[in-house]
N, C-alpha and C positions, 0 to 999 in steps of 0.2 A: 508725498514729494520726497524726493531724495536731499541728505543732507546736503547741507549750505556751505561746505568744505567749499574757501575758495572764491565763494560769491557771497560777495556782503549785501545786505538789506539794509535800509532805512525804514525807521517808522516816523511819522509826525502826528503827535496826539494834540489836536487844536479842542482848547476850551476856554469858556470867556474871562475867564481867572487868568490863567496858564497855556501854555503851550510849550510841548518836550518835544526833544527828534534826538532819537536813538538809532544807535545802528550794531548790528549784528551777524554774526558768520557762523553763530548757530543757534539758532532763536530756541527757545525766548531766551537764551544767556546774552547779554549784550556788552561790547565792548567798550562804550560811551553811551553819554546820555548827556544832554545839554536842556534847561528849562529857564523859560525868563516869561515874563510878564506879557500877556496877549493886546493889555490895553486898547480894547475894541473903541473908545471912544476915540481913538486917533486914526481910524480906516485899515483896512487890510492891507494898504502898503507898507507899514510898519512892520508888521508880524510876519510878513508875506518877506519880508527883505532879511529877518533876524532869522529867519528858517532858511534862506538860503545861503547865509552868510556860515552857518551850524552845518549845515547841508553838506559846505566844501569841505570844511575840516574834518567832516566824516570822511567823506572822498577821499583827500589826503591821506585819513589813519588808515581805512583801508587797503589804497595802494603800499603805503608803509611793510602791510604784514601780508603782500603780494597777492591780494583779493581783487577778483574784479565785482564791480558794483552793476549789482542787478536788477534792483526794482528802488522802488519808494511806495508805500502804504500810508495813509494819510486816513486817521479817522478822525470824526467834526458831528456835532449835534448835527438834526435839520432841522428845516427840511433842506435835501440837496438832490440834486443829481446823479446819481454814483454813475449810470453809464454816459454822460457829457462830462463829467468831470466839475459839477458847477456847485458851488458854494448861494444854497438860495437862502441868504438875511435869514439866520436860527435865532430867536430870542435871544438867547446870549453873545450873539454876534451883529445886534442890530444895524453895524452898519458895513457888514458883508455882504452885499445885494448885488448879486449873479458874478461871483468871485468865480473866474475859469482858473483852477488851480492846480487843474493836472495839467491843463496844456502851459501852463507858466513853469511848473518844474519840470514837466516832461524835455522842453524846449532847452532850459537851462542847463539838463544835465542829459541828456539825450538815452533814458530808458526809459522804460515803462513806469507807471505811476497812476497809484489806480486808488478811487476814492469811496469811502463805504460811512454810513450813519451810527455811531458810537452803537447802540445797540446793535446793528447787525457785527460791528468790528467785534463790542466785547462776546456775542455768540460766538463768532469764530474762535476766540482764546479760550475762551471757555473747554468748546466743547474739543478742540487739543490739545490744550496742556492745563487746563482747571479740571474743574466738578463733572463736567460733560465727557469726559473720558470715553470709554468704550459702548458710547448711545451709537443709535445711529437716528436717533428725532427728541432732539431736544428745545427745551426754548428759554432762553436767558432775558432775566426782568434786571430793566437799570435801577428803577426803586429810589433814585437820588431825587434831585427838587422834583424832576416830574417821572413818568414812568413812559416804556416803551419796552417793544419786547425785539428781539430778534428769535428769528425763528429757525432751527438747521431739520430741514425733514428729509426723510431718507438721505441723510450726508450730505445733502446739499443745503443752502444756501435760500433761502425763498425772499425773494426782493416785491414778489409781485408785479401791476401790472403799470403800474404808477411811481416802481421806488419804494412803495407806501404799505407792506408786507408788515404787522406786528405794533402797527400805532392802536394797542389796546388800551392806551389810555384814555383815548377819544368816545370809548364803549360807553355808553349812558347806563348805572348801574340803576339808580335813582329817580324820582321824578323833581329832586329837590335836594340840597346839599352842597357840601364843599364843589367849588369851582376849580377845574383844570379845563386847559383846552378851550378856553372859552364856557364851558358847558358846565352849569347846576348840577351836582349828583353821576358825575363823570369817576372812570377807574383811576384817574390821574389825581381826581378833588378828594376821592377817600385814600389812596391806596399810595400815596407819592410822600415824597420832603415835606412838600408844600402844602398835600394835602393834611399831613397829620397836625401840621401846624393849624389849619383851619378847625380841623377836628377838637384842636387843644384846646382852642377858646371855645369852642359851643359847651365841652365837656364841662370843663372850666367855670365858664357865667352860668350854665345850670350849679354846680356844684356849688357855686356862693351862695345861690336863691336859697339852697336849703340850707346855708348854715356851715357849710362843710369847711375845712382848711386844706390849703392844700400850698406847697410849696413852688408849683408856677404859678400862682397867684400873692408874692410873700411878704405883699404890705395888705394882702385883705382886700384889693382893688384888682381888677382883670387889665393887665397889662395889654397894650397895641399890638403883641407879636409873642406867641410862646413858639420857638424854636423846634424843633424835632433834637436837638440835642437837648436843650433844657427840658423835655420828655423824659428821654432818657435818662440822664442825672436825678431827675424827682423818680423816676419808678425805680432808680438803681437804690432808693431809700427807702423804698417802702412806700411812695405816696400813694395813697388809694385812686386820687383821680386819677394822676399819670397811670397807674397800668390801666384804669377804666378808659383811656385814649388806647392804650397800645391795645389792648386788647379791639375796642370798635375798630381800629385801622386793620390789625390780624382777620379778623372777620370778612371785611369786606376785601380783602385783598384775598379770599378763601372763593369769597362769591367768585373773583376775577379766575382764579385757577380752576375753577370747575369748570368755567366757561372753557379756557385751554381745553382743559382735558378732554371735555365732552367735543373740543370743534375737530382737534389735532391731535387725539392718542397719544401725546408724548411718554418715553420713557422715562426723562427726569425733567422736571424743572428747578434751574439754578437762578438764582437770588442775590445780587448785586446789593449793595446800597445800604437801605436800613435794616435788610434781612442781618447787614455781618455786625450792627452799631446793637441790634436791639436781641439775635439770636433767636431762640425758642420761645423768647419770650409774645412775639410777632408768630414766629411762625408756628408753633402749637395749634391756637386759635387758628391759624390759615388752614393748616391738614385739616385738622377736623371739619373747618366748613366744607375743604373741597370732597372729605369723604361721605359727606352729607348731601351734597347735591350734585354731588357730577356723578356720572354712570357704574356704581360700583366697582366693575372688573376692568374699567380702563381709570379708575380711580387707584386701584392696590395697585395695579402695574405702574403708576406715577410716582418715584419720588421728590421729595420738595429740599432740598438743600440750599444754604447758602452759597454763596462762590469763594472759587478756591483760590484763586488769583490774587486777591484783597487789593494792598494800592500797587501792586505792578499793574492791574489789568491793564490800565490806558496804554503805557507802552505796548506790552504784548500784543496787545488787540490792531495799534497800528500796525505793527508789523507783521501781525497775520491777514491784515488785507494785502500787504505787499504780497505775501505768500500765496494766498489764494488767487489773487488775480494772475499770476503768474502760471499757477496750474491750471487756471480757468482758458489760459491764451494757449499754453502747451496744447491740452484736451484740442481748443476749435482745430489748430494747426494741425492735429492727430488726425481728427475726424472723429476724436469717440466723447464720451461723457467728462461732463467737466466737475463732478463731483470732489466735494475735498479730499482730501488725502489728511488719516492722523499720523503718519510717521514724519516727523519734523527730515 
């Protein structure tokens, strides 16, 4: 895509914490950035209203510095919509049930606006201005409380046939184990936030049985909740059981990239989330499982990196859905292929 000389962008990054909208004339550089409180237990007219109140004032700055405004990108957990535009009730938006949210700002502001599932938004940032760089088939792990992948094969974009393209957290590694997705021994229950958290305590209550100490555990009693960051702080010490967690999470999150590699040859895969809190310490253990069990010579073709984005991605990533969808509608209008484009 040619540069954004001119034509401003919006991104809106909707999470059940937070919500940001930034806006930009030559991404990912952005010219503002505005973030307040999504507070999902008061319905998405709230959030829905603070985004469009943000929204003008973009509009405004950009008219300001003589841009005309060209899209809005809006990335959101799901499960959603992206080709209706519809926001369907994400865990952490439980009372956003069938939010039409592009036709609400489409309408408002009268451009395009086009809506993507945080994992497919962060693959897009990724792979043109992070760690995905010059792939042309890579696949980005969010790695945060749950896991999800987005997938860009041959340069494009794979949504699937459902929306539902790269929900590999749903993959049953297991017959039994940590819970995600609903599912016992799921890549979400080993391999996620939430899953290591699970992990911490099995690791954990076995390690008291035998005697052992250990500082997630720091009155001698197995606490309700060991965190993925109090993981990290006990391993960043030295404690035996904490890397015995990080290490079984690295593992099976190894089993999960073999599965990638052996399904989708990717060139690289990039690592979101606990890969950038916990490093090599996680992903060591992960290469080595995947070079163990995924198909050798589409295994060394694999690299395994973390992401290179850190906390910009969510902005970025909104607004390379703006980006993309844009070139996606230029491409139909062409008549030719709507693959992305890495030239900002």
């Amino acid at each position: 895509m040619e540069a954004m000389t001119n034509r401003a962008i919006a991104g809106v990054d909707i999470g059940g914490t937070k919500t940001a909208v930034t806006l930009a004339l030559d991404p990912p550089r952005t010219v503002s950035r505005a973030e307040f409180a999504t507070d999902p237990q008061r319905g998405p007219e709230h959030a829905i209203a603070s985004i469009i109140g943000h929204l003008r004032r973009a509009v405004a700055l950009a008219r300001e510095q003589a841009a005309g405004f060209a899209a809005i990108g809006i990335s959101c957990g799901g499960p959603l919509d992206s080709a209706r535009g519809i926001i369907q009730r994400p865990p952490n938006l439980s009372t956003w049930d069938e939010v039409p949210i592009v036709d609400w700002l489409a309408a408002e502001f009268g451009v395009p606006c086009f809506l993507q599932n945080d994992a497919n938004a962060g693959a897009l940032a990724e792979f043109r201005y992070g760690a995905g760089r010059g792939t042309r088939d890579m696949v980005f792990l969010t790695m945060g409380t749950g896991l999800g992948a987005g997938l860009i094969v041959n340069g494009e974009l794979l949504c699937g046939a459902t929306d539902a393209a790269g929900e590999i957290g749903h993959l049953r590694l297991t017959r039994s184990g940590p819970v995600g997705y609903g599912k016992a021994g799921s890549v979400e229950g080993w391999a996620s936030g939430g899953g290591m958290a699970q992990v911490a305590r099995i690791v954990a209550q076995a390690a008291l049985r035998r005697g052992e100490t250990t500082l997630l555990c720091p009155e001698g009693a197995l606490p309700e909740f060991i965190s993925a960051r109090e993981v990290a702080a006990a391993a960043s010490h030295g404690d035996r059981v904490a890397k015995r967690v990080v290490r079984k999470v690295g593992d099976k999150l190894g089993d999960t990239l073999a599965i990638l590699v052996d399904l989708l040859n990717p060139e690289r895969i990039v690592i979101g989330g606990l890969a950038l809190r916990f490093g090599d310490a996680i992903l060591a253990p992960a290469r080595r499982r995947m070079l163990r069990e995924a198909l050798p010579p589409s295994a060394r073709a694999c690299s395994v990196v973390p992401a290179g984005l850190g906390e910009e991605i969510g902005d970025v990533a909104a607004l390379c859905v703006a980006m993309d969808g844009l070139a996606r509608s230029s491409s139909a209008v062409a008549g030719g292929e709507p693959g992305l484009s890495r030239n900002a």
